[in-house]
C-alpha positions in Angstrom: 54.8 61.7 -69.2 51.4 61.0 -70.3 52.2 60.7 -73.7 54.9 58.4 -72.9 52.9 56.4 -71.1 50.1 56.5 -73.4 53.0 55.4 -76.3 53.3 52.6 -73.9 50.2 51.7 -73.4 49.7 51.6 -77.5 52.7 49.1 -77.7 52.1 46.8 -75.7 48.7 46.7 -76.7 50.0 45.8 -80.3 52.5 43.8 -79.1 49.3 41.8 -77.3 47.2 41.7 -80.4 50.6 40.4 -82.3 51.1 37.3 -79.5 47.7 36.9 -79.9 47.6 36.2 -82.9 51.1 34.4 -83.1 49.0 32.1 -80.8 46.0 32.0 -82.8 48.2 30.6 -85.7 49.9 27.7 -83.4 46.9 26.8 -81.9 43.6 27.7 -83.1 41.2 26.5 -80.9 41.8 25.3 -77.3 39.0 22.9 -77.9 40.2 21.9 -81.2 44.0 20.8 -79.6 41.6 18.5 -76.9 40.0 17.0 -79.6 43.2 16.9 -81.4 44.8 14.9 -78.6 41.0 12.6 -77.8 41.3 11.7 -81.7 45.2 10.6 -81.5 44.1 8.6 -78.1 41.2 7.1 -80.2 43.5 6.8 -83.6 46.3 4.9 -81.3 43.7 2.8 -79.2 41.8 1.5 -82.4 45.5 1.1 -84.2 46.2 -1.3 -81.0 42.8 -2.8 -81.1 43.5 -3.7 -84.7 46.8 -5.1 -84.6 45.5 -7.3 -81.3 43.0 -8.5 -84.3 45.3 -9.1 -86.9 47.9 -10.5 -84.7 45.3 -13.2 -82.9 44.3 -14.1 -86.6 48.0 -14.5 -87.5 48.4 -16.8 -84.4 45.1 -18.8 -85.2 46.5 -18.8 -88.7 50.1 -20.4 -87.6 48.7 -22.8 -85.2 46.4 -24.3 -87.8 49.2 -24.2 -90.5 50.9 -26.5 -87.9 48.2 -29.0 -86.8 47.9 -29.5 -90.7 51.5 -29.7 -91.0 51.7 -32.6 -88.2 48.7 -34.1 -89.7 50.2 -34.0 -92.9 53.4 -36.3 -90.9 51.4 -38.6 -89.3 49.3 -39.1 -92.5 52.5 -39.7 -94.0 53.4 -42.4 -91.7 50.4 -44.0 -92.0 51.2 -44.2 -95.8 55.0 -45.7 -94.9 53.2 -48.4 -92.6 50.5 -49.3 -95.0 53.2 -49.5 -97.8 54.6 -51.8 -95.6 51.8 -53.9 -94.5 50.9 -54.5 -97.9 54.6 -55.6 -99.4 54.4 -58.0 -96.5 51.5 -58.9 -98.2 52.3 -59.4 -101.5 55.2 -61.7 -99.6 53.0 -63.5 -98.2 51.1 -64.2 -100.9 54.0 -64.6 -103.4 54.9 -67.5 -100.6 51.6 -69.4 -100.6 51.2 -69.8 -103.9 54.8 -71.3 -104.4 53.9 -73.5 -101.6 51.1 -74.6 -103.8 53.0 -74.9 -106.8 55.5 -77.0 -105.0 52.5 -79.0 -103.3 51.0 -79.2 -106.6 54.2 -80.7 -107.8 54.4 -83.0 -105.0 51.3 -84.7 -106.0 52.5 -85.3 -108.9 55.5 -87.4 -107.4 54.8 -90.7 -105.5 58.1 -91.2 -103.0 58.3 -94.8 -102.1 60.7 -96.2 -99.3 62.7 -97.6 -102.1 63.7 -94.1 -102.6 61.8 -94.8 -106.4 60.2 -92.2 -107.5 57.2 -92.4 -110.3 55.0 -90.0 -112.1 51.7 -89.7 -112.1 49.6 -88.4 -115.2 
């Protein structure tokens, strides 16, 4: 009986050493697994922090790619109105100094009530 137990008491303590060491190979260190787990917490949380950076940049980014883009519109506008302005412009001008050729030409005739006209040189 004591030899049996003693048998026993030699396997299991192998058996021990073996899990131990089964465990050893999963998990080295307790304290290495809670730093394991701090640095994926830190990893993750400065992963978030950086896309929160990237993705407020992208944001500023996209908002002043549209105020430039409605800037460009209303610049363009102005460009359509000014085109405008300045065709009425030549218009006008074109006008006036028909007027004044046909006032110039005027002069040049003397109407009478006679309805005779005569040229002067």
């Amino acid at each position: 009986m004591y030899y049996k137990n003693l048998a026993y008491d030699i396997y299991s303590k192998e058996n021990k050493k073996i899990h131990k060491k089964r465990q050893i190979l999963k998990f080295p260190y307790k304290r290495q697994r809670k730093k394991f787990k701090i640095n994926l917490c830190l990893r993750f949380s400065l992963f978030m922090i950086v896309t929160g950076i990237l993705g407020m940049s992208y944001v500023n980014d996209q908002v002043k790619i549209s105020e430039l883009h409605e800037n460009l519109h209303s610049l363009r506008e102005d460009i359509k109105k000014s085109e405008n302005l300045n065709s009425k412009l030549s218009l006008k001008k074109n006008v006036l100094e028909n007027n004044s050729k046909v006032d110039s030409n005027r002069s040049n005739f003397k109407i009478e009530k006679d309805d005779k006209i005569e040229i002067k040189n």
